[in-house]
N, C-alpha and C positions, 0 to 999 in steps of 0.2 A: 147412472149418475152422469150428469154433462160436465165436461171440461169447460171451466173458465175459460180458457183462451181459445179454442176451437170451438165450443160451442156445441159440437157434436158429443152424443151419447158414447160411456164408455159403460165396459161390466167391472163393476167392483164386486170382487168375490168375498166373503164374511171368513177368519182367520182361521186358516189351515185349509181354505180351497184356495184355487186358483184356475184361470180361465188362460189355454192354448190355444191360441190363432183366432180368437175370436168365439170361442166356443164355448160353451154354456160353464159356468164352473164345477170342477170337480174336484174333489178329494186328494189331496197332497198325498195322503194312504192308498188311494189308486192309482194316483198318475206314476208317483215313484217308489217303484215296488222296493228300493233299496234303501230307506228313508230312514227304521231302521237296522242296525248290525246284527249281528250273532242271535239271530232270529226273535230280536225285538218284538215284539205285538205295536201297531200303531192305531192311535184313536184321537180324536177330531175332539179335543171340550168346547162346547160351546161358550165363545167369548173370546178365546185364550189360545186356541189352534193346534197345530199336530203335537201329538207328545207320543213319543214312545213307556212301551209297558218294557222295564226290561226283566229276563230269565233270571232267577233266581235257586238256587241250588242248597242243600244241606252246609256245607261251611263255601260256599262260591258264590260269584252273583257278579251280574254287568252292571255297571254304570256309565253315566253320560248323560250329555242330552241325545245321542241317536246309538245307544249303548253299546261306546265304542271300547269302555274299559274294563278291561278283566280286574277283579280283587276276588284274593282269599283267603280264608282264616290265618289261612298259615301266617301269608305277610303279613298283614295287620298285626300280628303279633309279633312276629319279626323285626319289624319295623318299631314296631314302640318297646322290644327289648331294647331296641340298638341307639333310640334315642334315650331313652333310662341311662342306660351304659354312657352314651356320650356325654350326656348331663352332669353326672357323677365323675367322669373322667376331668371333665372341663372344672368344676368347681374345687374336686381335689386338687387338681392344679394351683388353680388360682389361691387356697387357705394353703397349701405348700409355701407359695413365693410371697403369701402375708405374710405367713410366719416365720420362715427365715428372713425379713427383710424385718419385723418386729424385733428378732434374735439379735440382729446385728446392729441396731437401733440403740439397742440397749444394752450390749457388751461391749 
């Protein structure tokens, strides 16, 4: 491609490569072998660029974009017990201090 204002040829590489020092473009999955985590698989879509594939496990599995986060069954369920619980804690609350503020409204 020529640059507008130079005038001179540059390499424009198609999404998910990339061109070092002037060098023919290559694969973002070759050049950075750490691209990505917790032995990610990485693959080039055409159009759209590097994506990582992440490991997947029985109740475990990575996410991210370059699958940098650990989740598991466990929490996931952990985690939506203890919002359930908060839920319910918070709303108890709140029909508690309607209904004594009701009580006293009308005593």
């Amino acid at each position: 491609m020529v640059n507008q204002w130079s005038g001179e040829a540059e390499c424009v590489c198609d999404a998910g490569y990339l061109s070092i020092d002037g060098l023919p473009c290559q694969s973002i999955c070759d050049v950075q072998h750490n691209f990505c985590f917790n032995d990610g698989k990485c693959d080039i879509i055409p159009g759209k660029g590097a994506i990582c594939r992440c490991r997947v496990g029985e109740n475990w599995w990575y996410r991210g974009e370059h699958c940098e986060e650990y989740v598991s069954e466990p929490l996931v369920v952990g985690i939506a017990i203890a919002s359930v619980a908060g839920f319910l804690l918070v709303a108890g609350g709140i029909i508690f201090f309607l209904a004594r503020t009701l009580r006293e409204q009308y005593d």
